[in-house]
C-alpha positions as a Markdown table, in Angstrom:
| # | Residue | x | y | z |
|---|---|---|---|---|
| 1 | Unk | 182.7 | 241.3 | 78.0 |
| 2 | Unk | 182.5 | 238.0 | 78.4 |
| 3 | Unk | 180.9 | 235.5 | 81.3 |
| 4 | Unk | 183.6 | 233.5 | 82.7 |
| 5 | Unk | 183.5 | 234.9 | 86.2 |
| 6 | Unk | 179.5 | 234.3 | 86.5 |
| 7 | Unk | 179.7 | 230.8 | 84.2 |
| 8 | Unk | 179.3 | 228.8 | 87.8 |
| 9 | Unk | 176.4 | 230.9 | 88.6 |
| 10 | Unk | 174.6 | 231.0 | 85.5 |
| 11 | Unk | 175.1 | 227.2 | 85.4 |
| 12 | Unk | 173.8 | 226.6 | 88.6 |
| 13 | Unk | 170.7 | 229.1 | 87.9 |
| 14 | Unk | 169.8 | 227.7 | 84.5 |
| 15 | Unk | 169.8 | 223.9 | 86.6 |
| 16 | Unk | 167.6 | 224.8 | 89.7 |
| 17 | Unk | 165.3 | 226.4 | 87.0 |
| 18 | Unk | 164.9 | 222.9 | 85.0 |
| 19 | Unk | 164.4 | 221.0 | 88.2 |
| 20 | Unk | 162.1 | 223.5 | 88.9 |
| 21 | Unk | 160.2 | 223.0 | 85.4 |
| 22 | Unk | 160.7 | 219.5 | 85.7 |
| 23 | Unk | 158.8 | 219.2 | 89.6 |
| 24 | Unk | 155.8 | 221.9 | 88.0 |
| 25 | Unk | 155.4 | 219.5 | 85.2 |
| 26 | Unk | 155.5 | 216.2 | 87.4 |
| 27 | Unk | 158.6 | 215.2 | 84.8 |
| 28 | Unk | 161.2 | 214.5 | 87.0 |
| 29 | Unk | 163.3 | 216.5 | 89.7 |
| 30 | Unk | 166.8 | 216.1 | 91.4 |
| 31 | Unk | 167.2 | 212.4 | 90.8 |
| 32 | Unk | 166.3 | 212.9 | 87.1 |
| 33 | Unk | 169.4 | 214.6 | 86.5 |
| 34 | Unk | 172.6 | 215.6 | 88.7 |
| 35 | Unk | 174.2 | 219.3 | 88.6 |
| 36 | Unk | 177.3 | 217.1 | 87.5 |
| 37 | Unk | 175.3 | 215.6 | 84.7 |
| 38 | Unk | 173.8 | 218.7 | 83.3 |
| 39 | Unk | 177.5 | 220.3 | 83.4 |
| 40 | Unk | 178.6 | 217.8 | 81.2 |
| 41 | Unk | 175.8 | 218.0 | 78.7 |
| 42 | Unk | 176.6 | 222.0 | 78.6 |
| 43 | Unk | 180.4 | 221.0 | 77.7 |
| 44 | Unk | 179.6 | 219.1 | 75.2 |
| 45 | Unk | 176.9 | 221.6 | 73.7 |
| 46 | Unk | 179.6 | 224.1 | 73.8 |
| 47 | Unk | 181.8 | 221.5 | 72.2 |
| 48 | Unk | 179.3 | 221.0 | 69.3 |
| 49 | Unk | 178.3 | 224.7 | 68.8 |
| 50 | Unk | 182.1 | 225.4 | 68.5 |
| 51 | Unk | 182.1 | 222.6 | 65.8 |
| 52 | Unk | 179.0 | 224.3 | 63.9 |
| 53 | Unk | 180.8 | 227.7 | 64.1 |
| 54 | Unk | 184.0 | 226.5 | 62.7 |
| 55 | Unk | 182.5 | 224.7 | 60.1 |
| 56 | Unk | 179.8 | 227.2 | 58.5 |
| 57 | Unk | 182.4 | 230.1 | 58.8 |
| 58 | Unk | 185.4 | 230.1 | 60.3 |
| 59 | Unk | 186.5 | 231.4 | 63.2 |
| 60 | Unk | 189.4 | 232.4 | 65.2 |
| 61 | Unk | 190.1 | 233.5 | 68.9 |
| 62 | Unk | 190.3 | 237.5 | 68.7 |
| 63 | Unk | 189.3 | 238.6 | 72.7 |
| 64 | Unk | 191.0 | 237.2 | 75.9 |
| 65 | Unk | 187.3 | 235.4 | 76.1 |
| 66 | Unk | 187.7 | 233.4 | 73.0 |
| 67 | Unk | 191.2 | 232.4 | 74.3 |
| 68 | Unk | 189.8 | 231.4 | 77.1 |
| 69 | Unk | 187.3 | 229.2 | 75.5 |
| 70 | Unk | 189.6 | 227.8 | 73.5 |
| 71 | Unk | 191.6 | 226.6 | 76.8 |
| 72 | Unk | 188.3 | 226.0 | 77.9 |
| 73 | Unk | 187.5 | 223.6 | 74.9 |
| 74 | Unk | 190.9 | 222.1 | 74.9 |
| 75 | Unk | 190.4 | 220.9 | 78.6 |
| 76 | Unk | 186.8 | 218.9 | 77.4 |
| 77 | Unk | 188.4 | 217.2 | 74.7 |
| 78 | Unk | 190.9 | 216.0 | 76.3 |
| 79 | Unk | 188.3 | 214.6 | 78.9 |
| 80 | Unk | 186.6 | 213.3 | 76.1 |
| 81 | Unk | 189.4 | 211.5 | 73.6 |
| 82 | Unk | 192.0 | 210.9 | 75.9 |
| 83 | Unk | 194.2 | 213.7 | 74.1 |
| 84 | Unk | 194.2 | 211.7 | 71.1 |
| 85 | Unk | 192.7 | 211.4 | 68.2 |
| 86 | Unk | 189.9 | 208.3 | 68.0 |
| 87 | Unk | 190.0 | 206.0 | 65.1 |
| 88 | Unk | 186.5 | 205.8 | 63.7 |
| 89 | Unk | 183.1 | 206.8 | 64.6 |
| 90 | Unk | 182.8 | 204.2 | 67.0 |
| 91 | Unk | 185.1 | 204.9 | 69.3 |
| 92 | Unk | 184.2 | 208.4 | 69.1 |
| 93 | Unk | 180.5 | 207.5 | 69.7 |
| 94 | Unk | 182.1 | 205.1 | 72.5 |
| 95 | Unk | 183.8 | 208.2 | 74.4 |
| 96 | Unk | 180.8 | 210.4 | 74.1 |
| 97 | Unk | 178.8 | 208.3 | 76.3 |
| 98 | Unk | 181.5 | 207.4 | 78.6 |
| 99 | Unk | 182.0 | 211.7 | 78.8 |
| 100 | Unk | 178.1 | 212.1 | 79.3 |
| 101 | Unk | 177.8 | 209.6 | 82.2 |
């Protein structure tokens, strides 16, 4: 299976448990870091793991869940670049801080 219907949940789990970490070891809490904030930084670790699996071996969609990943993908990047493709590493470095704020 995969866990597109519980994704909102599981986000929203994992980020009361961090604040909660973060409040028990008198790091930070709420203010440190929004729920909108931590979403992004868990697109673009998605983005980057998809990046490490298509470099080291390959991969291709093969389950409605992949697809959907893929559409899923598609949609960040497009957040991210504009829908086009950036000309150097600057600009690239550029639109990932712009994404993560």
């Amino acid at each position: 299976g995969d866990f597109w219907s519980s994704e909102s949940d599981l986000l929203q789990t994992y980020y009361d448990e961090l604040i909660s970490q973060l409040i028990a070891q008198r790091k930070g809490g709420p203010s440190t870091l929004s729920f909108a904030e931590f979403v992004r930084h868990y697109e673009l670790a998605r983005l980057d793991m998809t990046r490490h699996w298509l470099s080291k071996h390959g991969w291709v969609a093969s389950t409605s869940g992949e697809a959907q990943l893929v559409r899923v993908l598609e949609e960040s990047m497009d957040r991210l670049d504009g829908g086009s493709s950036l000309a150097n590493q600057e600009e690239y470095l550029a639109a990932l801080e712009r994404f993560a704020r």
